[in-house]
N, C-alpha and C positions, 0 to 999 in steps of 0.2 A: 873745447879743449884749449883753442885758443885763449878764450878769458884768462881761463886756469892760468898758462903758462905767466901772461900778460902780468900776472897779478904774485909772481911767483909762489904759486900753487901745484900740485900734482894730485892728475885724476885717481882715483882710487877704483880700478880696472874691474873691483868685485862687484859693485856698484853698478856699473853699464849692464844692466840683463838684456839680454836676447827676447825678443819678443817674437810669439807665434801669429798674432797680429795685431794689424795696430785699429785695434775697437777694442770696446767696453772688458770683451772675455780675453781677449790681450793683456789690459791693465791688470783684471785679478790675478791671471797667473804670472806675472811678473812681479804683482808683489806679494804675491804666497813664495816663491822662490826665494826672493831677496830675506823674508822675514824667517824662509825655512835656515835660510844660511848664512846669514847674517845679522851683526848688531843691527836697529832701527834704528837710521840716521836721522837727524835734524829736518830734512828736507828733501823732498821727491819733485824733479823734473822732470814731466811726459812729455815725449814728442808731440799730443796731441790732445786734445780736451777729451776725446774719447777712450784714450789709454787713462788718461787722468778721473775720471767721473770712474774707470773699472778699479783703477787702486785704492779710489774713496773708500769704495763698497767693500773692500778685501782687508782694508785696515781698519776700519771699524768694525768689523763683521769676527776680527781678532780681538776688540775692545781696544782699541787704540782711538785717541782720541786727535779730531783735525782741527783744527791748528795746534792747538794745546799740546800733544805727547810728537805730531809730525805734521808739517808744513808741505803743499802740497801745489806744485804750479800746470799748467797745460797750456798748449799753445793752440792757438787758428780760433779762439772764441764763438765757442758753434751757439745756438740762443739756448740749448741746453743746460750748459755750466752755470745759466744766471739762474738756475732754479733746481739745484743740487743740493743735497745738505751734509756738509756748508754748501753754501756758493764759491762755485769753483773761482781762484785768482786765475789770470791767463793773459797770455798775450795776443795782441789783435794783429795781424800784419796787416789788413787794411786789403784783402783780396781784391775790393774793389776797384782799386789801386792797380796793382801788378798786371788785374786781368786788361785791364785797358792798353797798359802798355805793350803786355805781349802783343795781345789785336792788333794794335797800333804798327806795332812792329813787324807782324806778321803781313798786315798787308804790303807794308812797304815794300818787302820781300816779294810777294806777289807781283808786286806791281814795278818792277825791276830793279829795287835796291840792288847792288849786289859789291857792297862797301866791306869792311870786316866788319866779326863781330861786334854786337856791343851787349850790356849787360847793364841793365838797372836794377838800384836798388830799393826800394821801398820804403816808408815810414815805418812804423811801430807803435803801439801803445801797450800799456802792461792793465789791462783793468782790474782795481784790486777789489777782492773779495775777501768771503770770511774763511777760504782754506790758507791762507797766510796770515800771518801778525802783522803783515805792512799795514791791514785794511782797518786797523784800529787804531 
C-alpha cells in the first residue's frame, strides 16, 4: 500500500481477496473469486509461492495464459516455484538471513539483554522467471 501511495497510485480494494488459506487450495480459490467478479488484471501478487503455484493452476485451468494474458509474482521462494509451469517469478527474502538474526537476538534476550526494542531488516532478491515478462 505503501508503494502504491509512494508512487501516487491508489489500491483498487476489489483486487485484495480474502483468502481461506494461504496454500495451494487458497490460491485457486482466490483466483476463481477474483475471475468470478472481476476484469483479469495485468498482474497477480501472492502473499506466498504457495498461494501463487494455486492461482497458476486456477488460471490456466480458465485458459488463461501466464505471462502472456496475466503476470503472476509469489513471495518466500520455496524450491517448488523453480519447477512450475511456468516457473514461478518470486521474491527471496533470504530466510536464512532473518533466521539468524532473530537467534542472534533472541539469545541476547536470554542472556540478559534487556535494552529496547530493536528490529532488523533483511535483504531481498526478486528471482525472475517465466510467470513474468521481466524474465525475458
Amino acid at each position: 500500500m505503501q508503494a502504491h501511495e509512494e508512487r501516487g497510485l491508489t489500491v483498487d480494494w476489489r483486487y485484495v481477496i480474502p483468502l481461506l488459506g494461504w496454500n495451494q487450495h487458497g490460491g485457486v480459490q482466490a483466483a476463481a473469486s477474483m475471475l468470478d467478479s472481476l476484469p483479469c488484471p495485468q498482474a497477480v501478487l501472492c502473499l506466498n509461492d504457495a498461494i501463487a503455484l494455486g492461482a497458476i493452476h486456477e488460471l490456466q485451468r480458465r485458459g488463461l495464459r501466464v505471462p502472456a494474458d496475466v503476470q503472476l509474482i509469489g513471495f518466500d521462494n520455496v524450491p517448488e516455484s523453480e519447477y512450475s509451469v511456468p516457473a514461478l517469478t518470486t521474491i527471496d527474502p533470504h530466510v536464512d538471513d532473518y533466521a539468524k538474526h532473530a537467534v542472534d537476538m533472541l539469545i541476547e534476550r536470554i542472556e540478559g539483554y534487556s535494552g529496547p526494542a530493536r528490529t532488523y531488516t533483511t535483504d531481498f532478491t526478486v528471482v525472475e522467471r517465466a510467470s513474468t515478462k521481466l524474465a525475458r
